[in-house]
C-alpha positions in Angstrom: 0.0 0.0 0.0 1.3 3.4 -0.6 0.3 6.6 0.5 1.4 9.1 2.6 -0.5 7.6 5.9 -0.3 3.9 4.6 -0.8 1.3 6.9 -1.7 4.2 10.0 -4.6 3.9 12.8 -6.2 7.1 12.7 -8.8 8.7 14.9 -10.8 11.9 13.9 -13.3 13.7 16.0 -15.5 16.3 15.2 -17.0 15.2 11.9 -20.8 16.9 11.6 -21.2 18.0 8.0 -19.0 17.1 5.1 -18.0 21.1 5.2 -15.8 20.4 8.0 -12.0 20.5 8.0 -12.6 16.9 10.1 -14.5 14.9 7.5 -12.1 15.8 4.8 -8.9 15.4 6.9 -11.0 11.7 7.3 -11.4 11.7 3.7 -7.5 12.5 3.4 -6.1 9.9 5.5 -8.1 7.1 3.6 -7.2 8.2 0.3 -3.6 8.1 1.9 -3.9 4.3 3.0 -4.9 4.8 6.8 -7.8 3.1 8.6 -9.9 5.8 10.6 -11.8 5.5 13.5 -14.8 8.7 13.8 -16.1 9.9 17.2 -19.2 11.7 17.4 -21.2 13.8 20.0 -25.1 14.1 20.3 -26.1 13.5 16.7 -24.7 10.4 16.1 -26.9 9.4 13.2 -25.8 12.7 11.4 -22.4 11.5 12.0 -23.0 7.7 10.9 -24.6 9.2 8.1 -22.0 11.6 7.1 -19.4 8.7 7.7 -21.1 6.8 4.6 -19.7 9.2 2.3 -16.0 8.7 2.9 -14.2 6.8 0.4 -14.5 4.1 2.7 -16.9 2.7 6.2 -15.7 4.2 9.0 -17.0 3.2 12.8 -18.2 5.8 14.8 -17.9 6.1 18.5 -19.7 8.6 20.7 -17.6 10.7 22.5 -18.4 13.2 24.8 -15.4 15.0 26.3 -16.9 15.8 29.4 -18.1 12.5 30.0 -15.5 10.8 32.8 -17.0 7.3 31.6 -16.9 8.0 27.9 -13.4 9.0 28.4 -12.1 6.0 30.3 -13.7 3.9 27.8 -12.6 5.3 24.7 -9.3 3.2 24.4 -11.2 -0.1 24.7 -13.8 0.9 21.7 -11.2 1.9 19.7 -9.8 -1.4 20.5 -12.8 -3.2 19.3 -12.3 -1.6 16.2 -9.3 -2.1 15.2 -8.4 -5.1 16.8 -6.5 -5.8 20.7 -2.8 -5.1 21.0 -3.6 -2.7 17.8 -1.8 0.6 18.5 -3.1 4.2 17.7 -0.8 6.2 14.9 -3.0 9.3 15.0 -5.5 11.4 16.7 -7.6 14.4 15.2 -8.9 16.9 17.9 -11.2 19.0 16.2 -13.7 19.8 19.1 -14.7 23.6 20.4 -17.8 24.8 21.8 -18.8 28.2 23.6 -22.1 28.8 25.0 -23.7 31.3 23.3 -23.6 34.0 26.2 -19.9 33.7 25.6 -19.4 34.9 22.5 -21.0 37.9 20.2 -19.8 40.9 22.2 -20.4 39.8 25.6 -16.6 39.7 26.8 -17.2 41.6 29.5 -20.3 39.9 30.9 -19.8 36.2 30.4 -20.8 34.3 33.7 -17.9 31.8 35.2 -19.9 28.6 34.3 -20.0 29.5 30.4 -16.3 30.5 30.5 -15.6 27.5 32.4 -17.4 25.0 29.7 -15.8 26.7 26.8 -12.4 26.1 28.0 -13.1 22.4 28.9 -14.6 21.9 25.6 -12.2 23.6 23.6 -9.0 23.3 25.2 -8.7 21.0 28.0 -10.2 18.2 25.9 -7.0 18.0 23.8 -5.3 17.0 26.9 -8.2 14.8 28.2 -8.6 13.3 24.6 -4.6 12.7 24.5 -4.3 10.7 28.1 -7.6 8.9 27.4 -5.7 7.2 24.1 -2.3 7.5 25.6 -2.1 3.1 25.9 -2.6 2.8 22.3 -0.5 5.8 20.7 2.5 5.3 23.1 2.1 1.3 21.7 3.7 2.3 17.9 4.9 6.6 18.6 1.8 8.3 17.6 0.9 12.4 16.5 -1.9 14.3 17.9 -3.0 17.3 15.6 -5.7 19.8 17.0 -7.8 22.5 15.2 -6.8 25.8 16.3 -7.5 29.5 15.2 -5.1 31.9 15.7 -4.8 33.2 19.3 -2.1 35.8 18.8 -4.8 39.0 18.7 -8.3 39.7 19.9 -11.2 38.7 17.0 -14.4 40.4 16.9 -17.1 38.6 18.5 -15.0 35.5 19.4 -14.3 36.5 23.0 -14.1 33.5 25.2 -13.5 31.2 22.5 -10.5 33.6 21.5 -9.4 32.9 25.2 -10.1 28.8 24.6 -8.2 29.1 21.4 -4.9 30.5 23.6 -5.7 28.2 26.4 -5.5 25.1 24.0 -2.4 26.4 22.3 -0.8 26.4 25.4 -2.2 22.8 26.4 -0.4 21.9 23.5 2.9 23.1 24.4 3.0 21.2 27.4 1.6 18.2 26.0 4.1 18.0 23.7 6.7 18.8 26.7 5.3 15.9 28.7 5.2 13.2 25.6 7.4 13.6 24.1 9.8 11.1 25.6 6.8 8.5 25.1 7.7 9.5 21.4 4.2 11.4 21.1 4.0 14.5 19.2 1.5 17.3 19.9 1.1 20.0 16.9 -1.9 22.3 15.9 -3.3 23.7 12.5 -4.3 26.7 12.6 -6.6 27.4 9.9 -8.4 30.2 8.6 -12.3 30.7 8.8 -14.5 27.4 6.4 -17.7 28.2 6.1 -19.1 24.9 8.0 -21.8 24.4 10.8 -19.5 25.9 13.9 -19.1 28.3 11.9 -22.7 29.3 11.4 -22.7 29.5 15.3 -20.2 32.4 15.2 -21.9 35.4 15.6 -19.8 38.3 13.5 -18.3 35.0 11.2 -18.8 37.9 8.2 -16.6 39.9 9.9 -13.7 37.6 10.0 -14.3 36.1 6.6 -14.0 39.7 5.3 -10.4 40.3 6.9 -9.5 36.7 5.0 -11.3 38.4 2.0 -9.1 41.0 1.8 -5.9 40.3 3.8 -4.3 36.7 2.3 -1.6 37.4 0.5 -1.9 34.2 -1.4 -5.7 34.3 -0.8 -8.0 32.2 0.8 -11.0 29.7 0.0 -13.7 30.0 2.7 -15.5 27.1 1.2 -12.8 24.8 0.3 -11.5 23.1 3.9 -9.1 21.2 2.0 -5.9 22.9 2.5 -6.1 22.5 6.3 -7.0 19.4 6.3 -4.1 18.5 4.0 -2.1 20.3 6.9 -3.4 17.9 9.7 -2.3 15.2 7.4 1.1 16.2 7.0 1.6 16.9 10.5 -0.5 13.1 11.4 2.5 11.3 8.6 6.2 10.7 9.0 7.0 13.7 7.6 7.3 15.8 10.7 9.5 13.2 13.3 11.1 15.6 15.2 8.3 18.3 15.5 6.4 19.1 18.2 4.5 22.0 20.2 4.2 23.8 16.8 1.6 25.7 15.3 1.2 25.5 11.3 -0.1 28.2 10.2 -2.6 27.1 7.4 -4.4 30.5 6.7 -3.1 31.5 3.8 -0.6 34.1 5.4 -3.3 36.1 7.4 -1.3 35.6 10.5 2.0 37.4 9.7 0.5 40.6 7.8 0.4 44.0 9.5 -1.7 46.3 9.0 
């Protein structure tokens, strides 16, 4: 088999519409000879469904990342998929939510409790999500890639998620720190805005697609998700050995412009 992921165990979360960077970093990997694994989260049947029009069948497992139980489980499910004593190559962290209170302006008036969910959601699940499959990447050296938007400046609108965004950068510095002599690697993408489903729950999305409009020096697609996932699967191959707590920039070059 050849490909640039032959032969790799791969798991991908977040895959809701077939918009998402998620389902076509899914699509990637199994045009590049891996085996994937999908997690979903409430709407499963969306997600079974959605999983039907990969190139190939992919199980899907429900995942809820602030679920202690679903957590602790995870490792034997995947297990059951791919077989016992089956190691884990790859993990796709493509989860974020914000109540709705914080985001849209509200900054300054967002309660604890909705602060507090969007950072569990959004950051500290990459490091809940890691540990929970820890037994079966450490098995063969494995890469963890997260979904990240750029956390250098403040967005309109995006407010506590902004905050989440920094928070799971930093998660992924000292995951990578921590795993890296189990010979686990820790990276994000960080992509410009795709028109998908989260990002319908955006309020003032326009306004950041407009700066991508008119900023990217090499432009940018908002409807075409396929150059970050074609990061993610770069940074999931054999490519990157020795790199680790980075961020790769997949935004076509709206991060390092002035004004």
């Amino acid at each position: 088999m050849s490909g640039l992921l032959a032969g790799k165990r791969i798991l991908v979360t977040g895959v809701l519409t077939e918009s998402s960077i998620a389902f076509h970093t899914a699509r990637l990997a199994q045009e590049e000879g891996a085996e994937v694994v999908l997690t979903g989260f409430g709407r499963l049947s969306l997600v079974q469904r959605i999983a039907r029009r990969l190139p190939k069948p992919a199980p899907v497992i429900e995942l809820d990342v602030q679920n202690k139980e679903h957590l602790a489980g995870l490792a034997d499910q995947v297990r059951e998929h791919l077989g016992a004593g089956v190691g884990l190559d790859g993990v796709v962290h493509s989860i974020a939510f914000a109540p709705q209170d914080a985001l849209g302006g509200n900054f300054l008036n967002t309660e604890w409790e909705s602060v507090a969910t969007a950072v569990e959601v959004s950051a500290y699940s990459l490091k809940s999500l890691t540990i929970a499959l820890l037994p079966l990447l450490e098995q063969r050296g494995g890469s963890v890639v997260g979904m990240d938007f750029d956390a250098q400046v403040a967005w309109p609108k995006y407010d506590w998620m902004g905050v989440s965004k920094a928070a799971l950068e930093a998660t992924c510095r000292y995951l990578a720190r921590d795993l890296g002599d189990r010979n686990v690697r820790v990276n994000l993408v960080s992509a410009g805005p795709i028109k998908s489903m989260a990002a319908k729950s955006i309020p003032g999305f326009e306004e950041l697609a407009d700066v991508w409009n008119s900023r990217a020096p090499i432009g940018w697609d908002l409807a075409d998700p396929e150059p970050a996932a074609r990061g993610v699967a770069a940074l999931l191959s054999d490519w990157f050995p020795k790199t680790t707590g980075e961020i790769v920039h997949v935004d076509g070059g709206v991060h390092m412009m002035g004004a």
